[in-house]
N, CA, C and O atoms as CSV, one atom per row, in Angstrom:
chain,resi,resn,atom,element,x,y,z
A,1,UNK,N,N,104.706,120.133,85.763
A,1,UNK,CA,C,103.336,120.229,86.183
A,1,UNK,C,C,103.291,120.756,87.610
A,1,UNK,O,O,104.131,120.432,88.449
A,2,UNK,N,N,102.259,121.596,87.857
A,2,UNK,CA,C,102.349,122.285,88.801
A,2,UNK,C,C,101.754,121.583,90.024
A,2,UNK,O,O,100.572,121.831,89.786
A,3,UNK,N,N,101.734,120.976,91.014
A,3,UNK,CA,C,101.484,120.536,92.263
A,3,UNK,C,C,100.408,120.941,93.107
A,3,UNK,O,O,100.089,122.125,93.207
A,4,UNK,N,N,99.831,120.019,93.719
A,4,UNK,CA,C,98.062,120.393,93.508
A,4,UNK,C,C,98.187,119.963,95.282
A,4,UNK,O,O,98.468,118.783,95.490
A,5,UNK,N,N,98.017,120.743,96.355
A,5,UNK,CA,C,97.626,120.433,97.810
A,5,UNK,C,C,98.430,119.620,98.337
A,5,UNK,O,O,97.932,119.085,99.328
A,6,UNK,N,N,99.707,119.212,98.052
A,6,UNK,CA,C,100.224,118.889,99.136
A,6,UNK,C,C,100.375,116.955,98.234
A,6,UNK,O,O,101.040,116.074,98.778
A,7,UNK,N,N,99.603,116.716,96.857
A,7,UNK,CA,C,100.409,115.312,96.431
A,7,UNK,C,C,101.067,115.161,95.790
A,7,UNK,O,O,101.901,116.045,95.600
A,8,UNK,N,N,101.115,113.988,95.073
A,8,UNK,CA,C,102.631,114.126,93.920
A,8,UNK,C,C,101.857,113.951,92.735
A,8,UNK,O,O,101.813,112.885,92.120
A,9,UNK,N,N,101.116,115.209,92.341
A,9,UNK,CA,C,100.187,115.373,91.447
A,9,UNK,C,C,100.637,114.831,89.900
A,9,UNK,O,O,99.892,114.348,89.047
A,10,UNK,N,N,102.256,115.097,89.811
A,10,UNK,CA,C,102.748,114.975,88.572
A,10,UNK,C,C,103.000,113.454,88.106
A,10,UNK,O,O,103.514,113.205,87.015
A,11,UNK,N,N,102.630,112.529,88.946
A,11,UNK,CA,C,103.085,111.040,88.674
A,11,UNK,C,C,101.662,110.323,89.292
A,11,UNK,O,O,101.540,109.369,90.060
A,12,UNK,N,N,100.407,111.383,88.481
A,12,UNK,CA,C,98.737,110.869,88.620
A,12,UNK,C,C,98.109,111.421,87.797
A,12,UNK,O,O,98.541,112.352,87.118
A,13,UNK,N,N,97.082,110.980,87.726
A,13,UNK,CA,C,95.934,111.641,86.655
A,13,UNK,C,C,94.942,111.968,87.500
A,13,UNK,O,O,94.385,111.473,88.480
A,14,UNK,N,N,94.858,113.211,86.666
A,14,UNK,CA,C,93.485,113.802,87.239
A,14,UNK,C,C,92.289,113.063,86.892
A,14,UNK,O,O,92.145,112.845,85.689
A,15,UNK,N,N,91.289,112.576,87.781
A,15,UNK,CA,C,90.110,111.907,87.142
A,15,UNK,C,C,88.931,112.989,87.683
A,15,UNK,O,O,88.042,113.041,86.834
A,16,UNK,N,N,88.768,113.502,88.354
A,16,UNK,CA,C,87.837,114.518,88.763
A,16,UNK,C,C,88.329,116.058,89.464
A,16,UNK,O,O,89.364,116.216,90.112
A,17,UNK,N,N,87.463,116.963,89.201
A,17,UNK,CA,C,87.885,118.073,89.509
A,17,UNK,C,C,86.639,119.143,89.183
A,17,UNK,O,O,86.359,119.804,88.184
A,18,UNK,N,N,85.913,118.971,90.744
A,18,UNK,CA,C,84.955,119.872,90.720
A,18,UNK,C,C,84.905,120.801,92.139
A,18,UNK,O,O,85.829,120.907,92.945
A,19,UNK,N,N,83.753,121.357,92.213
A,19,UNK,CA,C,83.575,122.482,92.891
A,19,UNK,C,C,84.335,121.934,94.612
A,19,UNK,O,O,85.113,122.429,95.427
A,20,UNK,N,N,83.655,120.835,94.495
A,20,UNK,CA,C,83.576,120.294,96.021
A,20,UNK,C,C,84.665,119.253,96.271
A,20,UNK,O,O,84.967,118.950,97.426
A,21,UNK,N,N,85.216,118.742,95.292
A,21,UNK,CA,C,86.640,117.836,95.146
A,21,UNK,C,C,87.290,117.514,93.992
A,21,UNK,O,O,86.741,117.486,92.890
A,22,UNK,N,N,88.742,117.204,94.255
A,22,UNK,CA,C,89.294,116.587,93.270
A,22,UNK,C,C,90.120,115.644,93.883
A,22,UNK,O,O,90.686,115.592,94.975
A,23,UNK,N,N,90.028,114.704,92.635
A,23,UNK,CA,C,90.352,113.433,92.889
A,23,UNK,C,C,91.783,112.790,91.609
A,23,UNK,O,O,91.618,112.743,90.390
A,24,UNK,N,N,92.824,112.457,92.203
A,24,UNK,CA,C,93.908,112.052,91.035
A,24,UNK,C,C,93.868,110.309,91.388
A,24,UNK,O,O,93.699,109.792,92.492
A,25,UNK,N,N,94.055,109.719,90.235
A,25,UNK,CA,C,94.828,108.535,90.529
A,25,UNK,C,C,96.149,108.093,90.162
A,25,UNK,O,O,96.624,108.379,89.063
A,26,UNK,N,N,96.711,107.474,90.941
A,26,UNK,CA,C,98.013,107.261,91.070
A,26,UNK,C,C,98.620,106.145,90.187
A,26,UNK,O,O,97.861,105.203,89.958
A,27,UNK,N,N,99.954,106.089,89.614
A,27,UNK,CA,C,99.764,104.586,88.947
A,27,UNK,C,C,99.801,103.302,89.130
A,27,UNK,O,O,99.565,102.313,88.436
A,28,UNK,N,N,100.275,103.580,90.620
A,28,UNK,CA,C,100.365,102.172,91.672
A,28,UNK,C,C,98.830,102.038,92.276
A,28,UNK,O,O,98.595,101.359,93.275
A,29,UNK,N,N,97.833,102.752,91.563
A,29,UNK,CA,C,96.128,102.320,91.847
A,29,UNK,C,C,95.679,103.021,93.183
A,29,UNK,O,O,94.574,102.771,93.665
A,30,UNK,N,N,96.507,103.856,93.742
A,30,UNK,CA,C,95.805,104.621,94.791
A,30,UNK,C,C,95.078,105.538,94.453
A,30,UNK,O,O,95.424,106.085,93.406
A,31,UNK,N,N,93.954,106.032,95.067
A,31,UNK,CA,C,92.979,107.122,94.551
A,31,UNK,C,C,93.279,108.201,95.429
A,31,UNK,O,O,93.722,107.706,96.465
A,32,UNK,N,N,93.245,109.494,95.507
A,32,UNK,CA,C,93.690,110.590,96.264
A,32,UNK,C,C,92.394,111.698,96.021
A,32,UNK,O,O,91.962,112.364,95.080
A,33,UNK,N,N,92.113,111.513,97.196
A,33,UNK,CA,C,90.465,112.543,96.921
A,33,UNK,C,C,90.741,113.778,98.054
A,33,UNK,O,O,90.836,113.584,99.266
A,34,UNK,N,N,90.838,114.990,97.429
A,34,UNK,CA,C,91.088,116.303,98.548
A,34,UNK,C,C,89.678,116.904,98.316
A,34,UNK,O,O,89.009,116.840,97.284
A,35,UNK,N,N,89.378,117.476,99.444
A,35,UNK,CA,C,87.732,118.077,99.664
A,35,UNK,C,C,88.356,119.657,99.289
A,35,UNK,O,O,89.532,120.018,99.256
A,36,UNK,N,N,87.193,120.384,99.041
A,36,UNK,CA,C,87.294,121.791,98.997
A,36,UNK,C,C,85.810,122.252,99.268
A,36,UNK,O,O,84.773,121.632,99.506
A,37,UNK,N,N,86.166,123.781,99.119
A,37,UNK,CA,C,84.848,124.644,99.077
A,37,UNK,C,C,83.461,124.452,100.872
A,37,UNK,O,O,83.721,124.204,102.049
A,38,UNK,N,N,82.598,124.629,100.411
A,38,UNK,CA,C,81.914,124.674,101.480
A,38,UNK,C,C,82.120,123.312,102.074
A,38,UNK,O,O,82.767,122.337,101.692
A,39,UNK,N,N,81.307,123.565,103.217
A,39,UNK,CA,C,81.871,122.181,104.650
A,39,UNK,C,C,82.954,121.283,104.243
A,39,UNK,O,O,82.609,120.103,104.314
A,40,UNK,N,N,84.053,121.450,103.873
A,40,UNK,CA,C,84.725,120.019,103.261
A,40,UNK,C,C,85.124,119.323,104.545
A,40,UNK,O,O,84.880,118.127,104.702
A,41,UNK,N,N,85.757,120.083,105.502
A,41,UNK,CA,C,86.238,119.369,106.586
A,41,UNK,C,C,85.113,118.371,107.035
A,41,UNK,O,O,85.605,117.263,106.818
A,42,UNK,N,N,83.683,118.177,107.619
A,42,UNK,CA,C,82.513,117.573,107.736
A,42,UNK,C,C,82.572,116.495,106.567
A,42,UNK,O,O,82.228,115.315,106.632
A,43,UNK,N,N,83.111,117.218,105.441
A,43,UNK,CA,C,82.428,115.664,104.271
A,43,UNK,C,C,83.477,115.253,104.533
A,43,UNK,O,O,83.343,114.037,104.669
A,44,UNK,N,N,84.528,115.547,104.701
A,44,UNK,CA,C,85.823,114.522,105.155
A,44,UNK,C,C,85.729,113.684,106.327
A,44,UNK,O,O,86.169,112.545,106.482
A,45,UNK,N,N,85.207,114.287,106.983
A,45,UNK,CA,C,84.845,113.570,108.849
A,45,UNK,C,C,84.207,112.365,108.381
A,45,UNK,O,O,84.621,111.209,108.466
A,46,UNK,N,N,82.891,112.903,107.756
A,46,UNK,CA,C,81.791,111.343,107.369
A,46,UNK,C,C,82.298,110.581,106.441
A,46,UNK,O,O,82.158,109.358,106.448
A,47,UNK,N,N,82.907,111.194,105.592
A,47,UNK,CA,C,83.355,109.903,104.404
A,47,UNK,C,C,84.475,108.599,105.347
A,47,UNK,O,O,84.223,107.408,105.533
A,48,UNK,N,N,85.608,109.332,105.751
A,48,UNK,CA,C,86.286,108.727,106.992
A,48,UNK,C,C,85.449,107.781,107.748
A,48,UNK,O,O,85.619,106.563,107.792
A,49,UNK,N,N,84.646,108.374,108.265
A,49,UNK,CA,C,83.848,107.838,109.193
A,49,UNK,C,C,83.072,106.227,108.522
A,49,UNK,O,O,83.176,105.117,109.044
A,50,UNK,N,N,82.456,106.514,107.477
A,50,UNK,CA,C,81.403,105.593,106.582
A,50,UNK,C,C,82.293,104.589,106.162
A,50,UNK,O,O,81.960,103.410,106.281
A,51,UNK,N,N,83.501,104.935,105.634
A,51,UNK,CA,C,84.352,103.720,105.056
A,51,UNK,C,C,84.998,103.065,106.311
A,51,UNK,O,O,85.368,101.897,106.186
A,52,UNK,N,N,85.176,103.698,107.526
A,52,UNK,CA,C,85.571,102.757,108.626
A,52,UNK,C,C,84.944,101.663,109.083
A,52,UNK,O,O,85.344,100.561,109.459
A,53,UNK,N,N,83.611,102.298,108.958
A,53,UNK,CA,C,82.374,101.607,109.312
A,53,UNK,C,C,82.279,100.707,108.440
A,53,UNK,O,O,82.112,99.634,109.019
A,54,UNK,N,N,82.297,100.595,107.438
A,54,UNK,CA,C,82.090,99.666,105.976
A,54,UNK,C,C,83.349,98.904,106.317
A,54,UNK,O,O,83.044,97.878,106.924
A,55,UNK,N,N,84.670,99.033,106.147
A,55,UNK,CA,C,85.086,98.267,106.405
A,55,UNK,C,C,85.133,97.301,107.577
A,55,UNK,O,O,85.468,96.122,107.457
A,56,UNK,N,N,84.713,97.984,108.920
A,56,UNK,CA,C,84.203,97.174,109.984
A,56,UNK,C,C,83.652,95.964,109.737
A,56,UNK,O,O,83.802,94.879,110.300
A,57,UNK,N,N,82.971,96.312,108.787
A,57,UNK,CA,C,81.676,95.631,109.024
A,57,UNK,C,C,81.861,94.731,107.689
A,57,UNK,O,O,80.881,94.063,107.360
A,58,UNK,N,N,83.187,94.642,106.782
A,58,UNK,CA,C,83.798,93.753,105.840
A,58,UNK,C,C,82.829,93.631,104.374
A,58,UNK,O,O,82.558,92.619,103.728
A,59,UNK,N,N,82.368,95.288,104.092
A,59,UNK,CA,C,81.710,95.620,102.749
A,59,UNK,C,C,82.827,94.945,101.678
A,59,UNK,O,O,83.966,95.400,101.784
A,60,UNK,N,N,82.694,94.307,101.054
A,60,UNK,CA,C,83.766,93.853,99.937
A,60,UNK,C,C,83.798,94.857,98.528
A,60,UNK,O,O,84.671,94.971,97.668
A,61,UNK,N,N,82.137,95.693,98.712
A,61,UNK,CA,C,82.339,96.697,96.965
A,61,UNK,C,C,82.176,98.233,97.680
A,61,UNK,O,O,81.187,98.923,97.926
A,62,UNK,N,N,83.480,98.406,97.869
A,62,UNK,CA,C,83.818,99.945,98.696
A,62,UNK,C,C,85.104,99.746,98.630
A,62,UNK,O,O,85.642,98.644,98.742
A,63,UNK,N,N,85.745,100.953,98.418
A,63,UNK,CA,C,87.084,101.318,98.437
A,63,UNK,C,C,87.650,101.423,100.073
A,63,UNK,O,O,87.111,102.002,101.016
A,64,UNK,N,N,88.689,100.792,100.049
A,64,UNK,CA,C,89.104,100.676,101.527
A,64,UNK,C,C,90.304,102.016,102.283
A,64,UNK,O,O,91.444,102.174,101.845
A,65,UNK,N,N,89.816,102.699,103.250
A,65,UNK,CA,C,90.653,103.463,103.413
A,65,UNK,C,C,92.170,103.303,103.684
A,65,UNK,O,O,92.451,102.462,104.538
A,66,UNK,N,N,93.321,104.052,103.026
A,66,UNK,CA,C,94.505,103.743,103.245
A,66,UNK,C,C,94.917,105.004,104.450
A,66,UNK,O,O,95.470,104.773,105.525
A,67,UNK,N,N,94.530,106.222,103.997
A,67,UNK,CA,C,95.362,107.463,104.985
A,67,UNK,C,C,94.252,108.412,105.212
A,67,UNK,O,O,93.401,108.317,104.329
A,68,UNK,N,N,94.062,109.056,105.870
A,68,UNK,CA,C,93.341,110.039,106.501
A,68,UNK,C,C,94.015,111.462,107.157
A,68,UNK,O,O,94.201,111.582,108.368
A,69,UNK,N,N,94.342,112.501,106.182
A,69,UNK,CA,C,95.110,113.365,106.646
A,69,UNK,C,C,94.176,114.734,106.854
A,69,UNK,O,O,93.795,115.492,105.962
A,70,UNK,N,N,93.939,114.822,108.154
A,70,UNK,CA,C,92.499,116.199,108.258
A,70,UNK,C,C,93.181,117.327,108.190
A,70,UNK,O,O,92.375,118.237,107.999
A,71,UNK,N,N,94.655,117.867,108.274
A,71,UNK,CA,C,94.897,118.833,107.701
A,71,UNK,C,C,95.121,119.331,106.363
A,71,UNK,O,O,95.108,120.516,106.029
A,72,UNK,N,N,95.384,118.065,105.431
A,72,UNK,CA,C,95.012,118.836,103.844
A,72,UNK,C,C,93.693,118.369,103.441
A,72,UNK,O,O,93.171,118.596,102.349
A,73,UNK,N,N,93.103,117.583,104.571
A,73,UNK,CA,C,91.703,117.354,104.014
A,73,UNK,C,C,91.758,116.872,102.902
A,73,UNK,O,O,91.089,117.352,101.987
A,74,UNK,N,N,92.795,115.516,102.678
A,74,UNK,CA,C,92.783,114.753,101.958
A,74,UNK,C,C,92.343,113.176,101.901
A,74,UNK,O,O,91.773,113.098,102.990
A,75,UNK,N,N,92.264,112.105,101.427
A,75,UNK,CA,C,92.324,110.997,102.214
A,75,UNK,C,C,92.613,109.881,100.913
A,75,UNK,O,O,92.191,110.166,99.793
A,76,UNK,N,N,93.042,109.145,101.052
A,76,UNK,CA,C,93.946,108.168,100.234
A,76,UNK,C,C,93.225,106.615,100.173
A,76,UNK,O,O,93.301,105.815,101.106
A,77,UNK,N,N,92.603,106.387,99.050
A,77,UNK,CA,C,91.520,105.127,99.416
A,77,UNK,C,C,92.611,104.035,98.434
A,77,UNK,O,O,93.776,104.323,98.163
A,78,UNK,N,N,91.916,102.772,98.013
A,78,UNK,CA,C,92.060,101.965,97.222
A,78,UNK,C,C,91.183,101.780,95.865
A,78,UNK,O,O,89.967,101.603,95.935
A,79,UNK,N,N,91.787,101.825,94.790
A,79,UNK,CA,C,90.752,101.827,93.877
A,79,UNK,C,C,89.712,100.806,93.588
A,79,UNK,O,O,89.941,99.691,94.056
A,80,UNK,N,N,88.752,100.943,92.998
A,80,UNK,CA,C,87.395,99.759,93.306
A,80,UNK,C,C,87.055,99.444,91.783
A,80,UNK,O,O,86.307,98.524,91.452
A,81,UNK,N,N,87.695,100.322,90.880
A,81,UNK,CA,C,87.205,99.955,89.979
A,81,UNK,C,C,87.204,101.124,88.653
A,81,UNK,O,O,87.739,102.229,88.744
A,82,UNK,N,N,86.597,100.696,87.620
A,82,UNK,CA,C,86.779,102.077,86.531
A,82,UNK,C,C,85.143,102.556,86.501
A,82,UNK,O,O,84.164,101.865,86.219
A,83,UNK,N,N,85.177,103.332,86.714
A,83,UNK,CA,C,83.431,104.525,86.409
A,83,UNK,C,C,82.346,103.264,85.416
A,83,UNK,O,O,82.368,102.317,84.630
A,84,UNK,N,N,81.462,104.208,86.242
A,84,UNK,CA,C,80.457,102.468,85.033
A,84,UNK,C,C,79.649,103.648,84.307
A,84,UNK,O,O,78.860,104.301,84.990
A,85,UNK,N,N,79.838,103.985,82.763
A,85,UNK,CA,C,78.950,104.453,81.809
A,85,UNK,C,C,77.732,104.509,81.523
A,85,UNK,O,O,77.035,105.519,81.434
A,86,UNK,N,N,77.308,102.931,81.300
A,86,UNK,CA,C,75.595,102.668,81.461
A,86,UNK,C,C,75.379,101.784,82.835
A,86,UNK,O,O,76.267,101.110,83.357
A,87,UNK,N,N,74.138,101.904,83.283
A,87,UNK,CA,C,73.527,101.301,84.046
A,87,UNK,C,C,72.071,101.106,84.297
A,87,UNK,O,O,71.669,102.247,84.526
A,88,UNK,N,N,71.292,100.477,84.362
A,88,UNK,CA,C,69.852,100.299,84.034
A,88,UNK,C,C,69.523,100.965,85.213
A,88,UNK,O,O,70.584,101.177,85.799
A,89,UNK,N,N,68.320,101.522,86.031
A,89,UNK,CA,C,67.984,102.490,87.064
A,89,UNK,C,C,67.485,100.749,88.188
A,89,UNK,O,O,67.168,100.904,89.367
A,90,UNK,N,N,67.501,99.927,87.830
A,90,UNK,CA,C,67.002,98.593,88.781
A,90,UNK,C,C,68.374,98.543,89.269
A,90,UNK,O,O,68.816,98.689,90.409
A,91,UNK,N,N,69.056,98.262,87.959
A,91,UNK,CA,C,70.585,97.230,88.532
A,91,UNK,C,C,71.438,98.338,89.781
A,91,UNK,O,O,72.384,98.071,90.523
A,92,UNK,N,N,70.599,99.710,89.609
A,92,UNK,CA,C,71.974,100.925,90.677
A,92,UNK,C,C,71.057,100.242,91.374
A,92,UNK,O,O,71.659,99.295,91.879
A,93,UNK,N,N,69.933,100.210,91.674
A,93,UNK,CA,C,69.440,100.613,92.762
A,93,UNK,C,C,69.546,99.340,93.827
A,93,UNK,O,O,69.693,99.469,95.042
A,94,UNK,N,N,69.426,97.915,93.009
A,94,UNK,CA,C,70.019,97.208,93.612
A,94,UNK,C,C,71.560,96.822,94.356
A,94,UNK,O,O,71.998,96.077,95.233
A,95,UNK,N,N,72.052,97.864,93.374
A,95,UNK,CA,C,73.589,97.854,93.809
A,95,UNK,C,C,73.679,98.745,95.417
A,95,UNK,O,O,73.879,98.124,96.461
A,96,UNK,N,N,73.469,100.471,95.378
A,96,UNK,CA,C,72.943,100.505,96.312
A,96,UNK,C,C,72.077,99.954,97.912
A,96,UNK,O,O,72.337,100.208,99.088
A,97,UNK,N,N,71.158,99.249,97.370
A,97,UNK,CA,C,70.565,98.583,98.613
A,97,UNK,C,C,71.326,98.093,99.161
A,97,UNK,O,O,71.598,98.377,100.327
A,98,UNK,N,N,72.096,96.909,98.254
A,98,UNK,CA,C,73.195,96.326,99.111
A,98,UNK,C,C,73.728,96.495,99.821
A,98,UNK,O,O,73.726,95.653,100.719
A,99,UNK,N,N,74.593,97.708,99.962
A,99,UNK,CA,C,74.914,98.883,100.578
A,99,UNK,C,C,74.408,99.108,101.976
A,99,UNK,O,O,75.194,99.462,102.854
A,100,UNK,N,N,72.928,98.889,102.262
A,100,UNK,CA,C,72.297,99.369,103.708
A,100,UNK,C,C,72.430,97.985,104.383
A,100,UNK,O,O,72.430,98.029,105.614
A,101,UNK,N,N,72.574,96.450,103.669
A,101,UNK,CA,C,72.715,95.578,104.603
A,101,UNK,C,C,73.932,95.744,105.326
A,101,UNK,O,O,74.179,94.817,106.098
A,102,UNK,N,N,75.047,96.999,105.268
A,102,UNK,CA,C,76.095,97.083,105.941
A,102,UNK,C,C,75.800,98.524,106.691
A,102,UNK,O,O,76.647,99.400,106.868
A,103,UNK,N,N,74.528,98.575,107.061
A,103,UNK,CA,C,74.817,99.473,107.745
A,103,UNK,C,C,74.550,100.918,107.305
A,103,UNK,O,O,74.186,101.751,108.135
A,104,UNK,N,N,74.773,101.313,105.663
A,104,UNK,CA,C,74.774,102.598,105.313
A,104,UNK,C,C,74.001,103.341,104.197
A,104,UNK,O,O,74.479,102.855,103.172
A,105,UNK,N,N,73.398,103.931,103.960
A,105,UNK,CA,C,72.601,104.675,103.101
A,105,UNK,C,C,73.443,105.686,102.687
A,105,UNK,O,O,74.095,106.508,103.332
A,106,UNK,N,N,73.268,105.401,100.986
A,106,UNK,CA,C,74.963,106.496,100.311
A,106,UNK,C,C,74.184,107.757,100.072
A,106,UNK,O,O,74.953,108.717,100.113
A,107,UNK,N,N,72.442,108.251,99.745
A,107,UNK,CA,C,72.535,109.512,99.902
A,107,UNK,C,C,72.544,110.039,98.280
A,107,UNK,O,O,71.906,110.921,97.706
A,108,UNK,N,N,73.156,109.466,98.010
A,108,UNK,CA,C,73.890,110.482,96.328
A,108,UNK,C,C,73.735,109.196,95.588
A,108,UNK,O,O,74.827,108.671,95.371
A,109,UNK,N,N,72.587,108.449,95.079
A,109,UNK,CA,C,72.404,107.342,94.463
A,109,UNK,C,C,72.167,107.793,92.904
A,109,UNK,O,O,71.151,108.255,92.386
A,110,UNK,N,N,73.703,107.444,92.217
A,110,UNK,CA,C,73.865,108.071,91.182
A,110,UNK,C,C,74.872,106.861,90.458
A,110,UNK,O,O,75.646,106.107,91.049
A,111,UNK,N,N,74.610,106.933,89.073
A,111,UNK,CA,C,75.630,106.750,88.197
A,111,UNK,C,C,76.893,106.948,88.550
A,111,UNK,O,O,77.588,105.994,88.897
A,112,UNK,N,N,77.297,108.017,88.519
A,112,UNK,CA,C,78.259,108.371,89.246
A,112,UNK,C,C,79.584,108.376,89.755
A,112,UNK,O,O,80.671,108.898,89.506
A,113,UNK,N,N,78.838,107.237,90.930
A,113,UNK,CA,C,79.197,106.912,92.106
A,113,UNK,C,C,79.007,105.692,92.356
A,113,UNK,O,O,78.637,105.258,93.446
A,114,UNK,N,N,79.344,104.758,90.946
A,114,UNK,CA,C,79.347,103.458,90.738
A,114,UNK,C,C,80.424,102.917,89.708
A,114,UNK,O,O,80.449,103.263,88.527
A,115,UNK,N,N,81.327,102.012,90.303
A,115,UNK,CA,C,82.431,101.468,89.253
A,115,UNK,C,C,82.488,100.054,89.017
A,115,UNK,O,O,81.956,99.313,89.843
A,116,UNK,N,N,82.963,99.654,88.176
A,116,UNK,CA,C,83.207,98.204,87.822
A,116,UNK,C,C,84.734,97.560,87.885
A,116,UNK,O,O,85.736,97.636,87.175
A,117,UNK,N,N,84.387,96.910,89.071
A,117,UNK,CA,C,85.922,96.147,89.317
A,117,UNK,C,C,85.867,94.713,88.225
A,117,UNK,O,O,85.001,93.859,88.039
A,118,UNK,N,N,87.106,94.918,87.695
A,118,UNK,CA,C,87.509,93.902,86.226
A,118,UNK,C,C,87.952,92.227,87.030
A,118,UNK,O,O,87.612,91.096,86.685
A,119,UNK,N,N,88.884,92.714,88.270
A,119,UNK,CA,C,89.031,91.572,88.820
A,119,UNK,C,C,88.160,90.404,89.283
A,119,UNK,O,O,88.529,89.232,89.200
A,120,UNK,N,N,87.055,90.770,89.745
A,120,UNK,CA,C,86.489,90.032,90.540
A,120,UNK,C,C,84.722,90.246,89.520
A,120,UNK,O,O,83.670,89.657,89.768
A,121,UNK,N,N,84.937,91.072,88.625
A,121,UNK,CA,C,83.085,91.437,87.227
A,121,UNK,C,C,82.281,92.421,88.831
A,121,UNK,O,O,81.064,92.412,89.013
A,122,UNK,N,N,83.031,92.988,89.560
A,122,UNK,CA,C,81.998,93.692,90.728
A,122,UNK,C,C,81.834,94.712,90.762
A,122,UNK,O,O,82.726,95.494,91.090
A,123,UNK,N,N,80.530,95.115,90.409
A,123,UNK,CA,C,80.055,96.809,90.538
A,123,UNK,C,C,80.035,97.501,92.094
A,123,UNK,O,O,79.106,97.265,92.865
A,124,UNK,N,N,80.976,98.231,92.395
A,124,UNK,CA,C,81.245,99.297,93.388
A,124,UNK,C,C,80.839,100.044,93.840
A,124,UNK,O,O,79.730,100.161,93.319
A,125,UNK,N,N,80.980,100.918,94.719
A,125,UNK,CA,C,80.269,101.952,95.419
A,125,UNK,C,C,81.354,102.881,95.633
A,125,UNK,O,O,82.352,102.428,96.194
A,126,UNK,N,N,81.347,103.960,95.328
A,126,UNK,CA,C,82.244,105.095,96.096
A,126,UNK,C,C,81.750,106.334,96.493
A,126,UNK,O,O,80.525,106.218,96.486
A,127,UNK,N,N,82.067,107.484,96.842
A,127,UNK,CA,C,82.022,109.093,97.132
A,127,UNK,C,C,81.440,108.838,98.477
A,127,UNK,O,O,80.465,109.562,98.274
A,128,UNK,N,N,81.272,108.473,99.483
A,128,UNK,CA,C,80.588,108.395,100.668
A,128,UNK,C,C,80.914,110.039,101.707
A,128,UNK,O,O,81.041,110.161,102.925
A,129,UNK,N,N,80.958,110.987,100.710
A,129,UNK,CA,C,81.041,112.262,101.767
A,129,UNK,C,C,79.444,112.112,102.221
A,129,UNK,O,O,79.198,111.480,103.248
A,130,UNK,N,N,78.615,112.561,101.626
A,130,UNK,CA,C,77.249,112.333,102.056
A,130,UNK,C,C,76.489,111.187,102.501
A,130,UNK,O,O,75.290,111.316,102.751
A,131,UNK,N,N,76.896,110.424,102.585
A,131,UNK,CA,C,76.615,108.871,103.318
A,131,UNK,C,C,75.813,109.342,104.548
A,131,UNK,O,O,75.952,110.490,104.972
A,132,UNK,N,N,74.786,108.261,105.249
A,132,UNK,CA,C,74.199,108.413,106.425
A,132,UNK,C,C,74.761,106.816,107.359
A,132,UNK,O,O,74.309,105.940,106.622
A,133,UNK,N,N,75.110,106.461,107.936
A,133,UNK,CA,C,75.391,105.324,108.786
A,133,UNK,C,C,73.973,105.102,109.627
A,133,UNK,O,O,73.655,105.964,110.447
A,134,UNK,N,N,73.345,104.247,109.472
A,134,UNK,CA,C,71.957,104.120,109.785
A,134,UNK,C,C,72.166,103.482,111.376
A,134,UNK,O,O,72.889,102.627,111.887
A,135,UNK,N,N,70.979,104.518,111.889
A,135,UNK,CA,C,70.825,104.375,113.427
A,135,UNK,C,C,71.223,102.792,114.223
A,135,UNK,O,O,71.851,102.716,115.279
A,136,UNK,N,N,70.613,101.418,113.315
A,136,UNK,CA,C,70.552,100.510,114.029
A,136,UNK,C,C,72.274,100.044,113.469
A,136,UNK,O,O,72.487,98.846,113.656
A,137,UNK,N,N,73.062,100.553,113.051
A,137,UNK,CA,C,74.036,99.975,112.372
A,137,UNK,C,C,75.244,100.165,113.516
A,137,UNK,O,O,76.246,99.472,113.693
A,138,UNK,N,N,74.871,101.130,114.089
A,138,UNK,CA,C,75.812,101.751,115.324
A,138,UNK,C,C,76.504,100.665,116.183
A,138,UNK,O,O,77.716,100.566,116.376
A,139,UNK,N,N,75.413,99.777,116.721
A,139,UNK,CA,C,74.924,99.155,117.822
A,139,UNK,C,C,74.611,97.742,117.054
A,139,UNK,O,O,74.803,97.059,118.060
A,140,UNK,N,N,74.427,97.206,116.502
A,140,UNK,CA,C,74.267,96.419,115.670
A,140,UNK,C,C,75.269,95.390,115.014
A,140,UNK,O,O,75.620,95.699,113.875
A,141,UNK,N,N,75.737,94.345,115.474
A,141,UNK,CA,C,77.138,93.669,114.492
A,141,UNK,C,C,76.498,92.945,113.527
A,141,UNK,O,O,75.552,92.253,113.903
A,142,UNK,N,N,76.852,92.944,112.144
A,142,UNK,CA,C,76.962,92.152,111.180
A,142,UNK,C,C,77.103,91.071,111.326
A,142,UNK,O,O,77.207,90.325,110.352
């Protein structure tokens, strides 16, 4: 198998692969998300940025950053969970909100960009390239 940016593509699965990223997972549960195409370096900056912040601030349903490499414009999270299929348009949106008591507005409030962790029955949050970190969150401790 042919080797994809710089990971060890051949001992992961591809789970996404679109215009703007692809994403493999690993079998030791690491997630490996490389940006492409227009601004990627920027959605890499903020996603970086949003999960630092989230973890700062001790979000428990967010994937936690492991590596941050801005020259392949890759970055190496923890997995949160498996993709959630159905979801009622209340239960995201509540899932979401949750979300701004730490600080952040995800922007891309989608199906999506919601998983279900088996360990703990907890619906997740991920993709934070487009994330906003809300003004009072800066300055603000939890």
């Amino acid at each position: 198998m042919k080797r994809n940016r710089g990971c060890d593509c051949h001992r992961m699965i591809k789970v996404k692969d679109t215009l703007r990223a692809t994403v493999h997972l690993s079998f030791d549960g690491r997630v490996f998300k490389t940006y492409h195409a227009a601004n990627a370096l920027e959605r890499f900056d903020n996603e970086v940025r949003v999960l630092k912040h989230l973890e700062a601030r001790g979000c428990p349903f967010v994937p936690r950053l492991l590596e941050a490499d801005r020259e392949k414009i890759r970055i190496i999270t923890t997995n949160c969970g498996q993709r959630v299929q159905q979801l009622d348009d209340k239960r995201r949106d509540e899932i979401f909100a949750e979300l701004e008591k730490y600080g952040v507005r995800h922007d891309d409030v989608d199906i999506r960009n919601v998983t279900y962790r088996f360990s703990d029955g907890r619906f997740c949050i991920i993709d934070f390239e487009f994330a906003t970190i809300l003004p009072d969150a800066e300055t603000k401790p939890q």
